[in-house]
C-alpha positions, 0 to 999 in steps of 0.5 A: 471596480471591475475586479470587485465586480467579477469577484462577486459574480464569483462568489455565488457559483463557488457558494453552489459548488461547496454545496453541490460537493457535500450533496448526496450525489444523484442524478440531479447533482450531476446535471447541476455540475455539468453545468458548471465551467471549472475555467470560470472557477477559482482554483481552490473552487475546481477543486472542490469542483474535482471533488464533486464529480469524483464522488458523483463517479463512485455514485455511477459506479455502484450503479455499474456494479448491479448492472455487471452483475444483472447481465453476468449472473449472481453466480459464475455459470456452469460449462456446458460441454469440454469445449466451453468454461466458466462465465464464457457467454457471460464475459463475452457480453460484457467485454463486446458491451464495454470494449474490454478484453475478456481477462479484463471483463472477467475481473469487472464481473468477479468485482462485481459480484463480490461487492453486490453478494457480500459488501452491501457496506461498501456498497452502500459507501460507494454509492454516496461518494464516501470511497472511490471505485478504487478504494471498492475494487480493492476491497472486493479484489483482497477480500474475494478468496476469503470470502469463497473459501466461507469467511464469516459474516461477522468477519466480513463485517469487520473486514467492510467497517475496518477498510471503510475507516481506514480510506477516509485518510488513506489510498486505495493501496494501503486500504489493500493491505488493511484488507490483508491484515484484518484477513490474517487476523480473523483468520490466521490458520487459513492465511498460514495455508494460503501462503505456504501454497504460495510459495510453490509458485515461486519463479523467475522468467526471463522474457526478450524484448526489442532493442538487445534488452530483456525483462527478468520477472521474479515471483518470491516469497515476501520476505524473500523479495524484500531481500532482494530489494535490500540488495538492490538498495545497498548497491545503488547507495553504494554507487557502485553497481557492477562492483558486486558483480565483479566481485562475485566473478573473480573470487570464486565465490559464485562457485559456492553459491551454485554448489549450495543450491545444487545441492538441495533437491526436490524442487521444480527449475522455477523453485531452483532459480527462485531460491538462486537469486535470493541465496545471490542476495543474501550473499551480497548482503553478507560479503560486502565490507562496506556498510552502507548506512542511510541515517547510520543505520544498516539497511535491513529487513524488518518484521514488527510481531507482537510480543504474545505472537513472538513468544508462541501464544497468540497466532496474531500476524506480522508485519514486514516492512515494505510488504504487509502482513505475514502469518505468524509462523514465518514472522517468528522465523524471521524473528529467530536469528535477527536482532531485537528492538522493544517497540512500546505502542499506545494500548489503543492507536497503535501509534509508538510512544517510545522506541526503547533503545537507551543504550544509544545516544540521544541524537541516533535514538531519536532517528531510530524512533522516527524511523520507526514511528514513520516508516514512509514519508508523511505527505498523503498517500506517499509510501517512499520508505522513511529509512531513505527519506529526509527527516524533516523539522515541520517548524524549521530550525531557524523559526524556533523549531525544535528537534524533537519526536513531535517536530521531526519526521520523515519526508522524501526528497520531493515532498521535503522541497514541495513543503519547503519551495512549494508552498505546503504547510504542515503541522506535526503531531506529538504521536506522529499523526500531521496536519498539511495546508495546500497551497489552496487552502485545502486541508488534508489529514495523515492519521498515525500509524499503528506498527503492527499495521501495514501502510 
């Protein structure tokens, strides 16, 4: 009897939380929510609870924005002299105000005056607990230069109402590459300039740290960079680190590499040492008589571009897998000398409907399509690459699942024991798009992906 009682006592203040959670948020919501114990909560009630005061956060956030921005100025200040800067009073304030360092002051100020001057939309989001101050910071932070350099207002328009879409289901990361892609569409001829001058500031340093270790820090292009990348998973697939290294040392062949990158001139150390650690890549990559194939493909470098861009009629930006967008130039540079797969795409998601590779078997096309679809595992807000990742049946095969596009796809090792010990449940769709049940009951949604966006 007492348990049916405590359970009833219960019930109303979980009843006040679901309510208190779809509220708009505003000072009177926040003094009924501190009010509440989460301790006396149900678990599935903190988290609603979790959720009302996240979204009671980004209400105080889009306050804090205006009041950054009334204490620093609609606009960066003018120095005075040879001995003053930009903003110098005005970060000063807010750094001594918020206990911040002045780098980290100015970045507040510069996010600040971004969303209040140019995304009155995101603004307006943010206040009502629609997106997180994360989801705003990056909004603000990739759409910034954009907007200095005289974007549109129909673009900054589009760029707002895309972005805002896209976090419902997304995290503030991949909301940043969304950021990125819709710039590069509006405006490609700009972000072409943008990241040739980029590329110039390419580099490689080195820095000691304590104990006889040292931190090597490596600027790239992004292709470049996933290059590197490629090597360093090759390798650690193989689990044979030093076994490159000692390769290069005892054939000789680093005496090549050194005489082809000595021999270009023109450029600056820092251009020379970049160009040396992806030419060493590359090499690795090339010389290696191991291949290395997780899911029996080689590790590669991917670049999804539409077929007018490929063939020079549209200037549409490409997508490189694990970075994002790239223009469209570079994109049909990667493209050139690399093999080709036909992608077919719903005309309006995006989503793959078919991968095009009928010349394989059966069981090896349906990895590459989910590979493909996928990219990275399905659990929300998980990035891991679908190509090092498990391919899951959402239905096991033992329960009647069957092996198919609509019951197979890509799960990390992690989120692959958390459904299969943990508790989770998930629901997979026929265009990749999946269903997860919390332990909870809480339901969360991953939306397919578009291949010519980033995720």
């Amino acid at each position: 009897m007492q348990k049916i009682e405590a359970i009833r006592a219960i019930d109303p203040l979980s009843e006040r939380v679901s309510q208190l959670l779809a509220a708009t948020p505003g000072i009177e919501v926040l003094g009924a929510l501190i009010e509440v114990d989460p301790f006396t909560l149900t678990q599935s009630c903190r988290i609603d609870y979790l959720s009302a005061l996240e979204r009671q956060t980004s209400w105080l956030q889009a306050a804090m924005q205006r009041a950054i921005v009334a204490v620093a100025g609609d606009e960066p200040s003018k120095a005075d002299d040879m001995w003053s800067g930009v903003d110098d009073a005005e970060r000063e304030e807010v750094a001594s105000a918020l206990r911040l360092s002045g780098s980290t002051a100015q970045m507040r100020i510069d996010v600040a005056r971004t969303l209040v001057n140019h995304l009155p939309d995101v603004c307006a989001a943010l206040s009502t607990g629609e997106i997180s101050p994360a989801h705003a910071t990056v909004i603000a932070r990739e759409s910034a230069s954009a907007i200095r350099d005289g974007l549109s207002e129909f673009a900054i328009y589009q760029i707002q109402e895309r972005a805002l879409a896209y976090a419902e289901f997304h995290t503030p990361a991949q909301v940043a590459q969304k950021v990125r892609t819709t710039l590069a569409q509006f405006a490609p001829e700009e972000f072409e300039i943008v990241v040739a001058k980029a590329r110039d500031t390419r580099r490689v340093s080195c820095y000691k740290e304590a104990d006889g270790m040292s931190t090597i820090i490596a600027i790239l292009p992004a292709a470049d960079a996933q290059m590197v990348m490629s090597a360093i998973e090759k390798f650690v697939v193989r689990g044979n680190i030093g076994a490159g290294v000692r390769l290069q040392r005892e054939s000789g062949a680093g005496m090549g590499i050194n005489a082809e990158v000595g021999a270009i001139h023109g450029r600056s150390m820092d251009m020379k040492r970049a160009d040396a650690l992806t030419a060493i890549s590359t090499w690795a990559l090339a010389q290696s008589g191991d291949v290395v194939a997780p899911h029996r493909r080689p590790i590669t470098v991917n670049v999804t571009v539409d077929l007018p861009t490929l063939m020079g009629l549209a200037e549409n930006p490409g997508q490189l897998s694990g970075y994002g967008a790239i223009p469209a130039s570079l994109a049909r540079s990667l493209a050139s000398d690399g093999k080709w797969r036909r992608f077919i795409t719903d005309p309006t998601t995006g989503a793959l409907l078919d991968y095009g590779r009928e010349s394989y078997e059966p069981p090896q096309a349906l990895v590459d399509f989910l590979i493909a679809r996928d990219r990275t595992c399905r659990f929300p807000g998980c990035r891991a690459p679908a190509r090092l990742s498990d391919l899951d049946h959402a239905q096991s095969w033992e329960s009647g699942g069957e092996t198919s596009a609509q019951n197979l796809g890509a799960l990390c090792r992690r989120h692959h024991q958390l459904k299969t010990h943990g508790g989770w449940k998930l629901q997979s769709n026929v265009d990749g798009s999946c269903n997860w049940t919390s332990p909870e009951g809480k339901s969360y949604t991953v939306p397919s992906r578009d291949v010519l966006e980033a995720v």
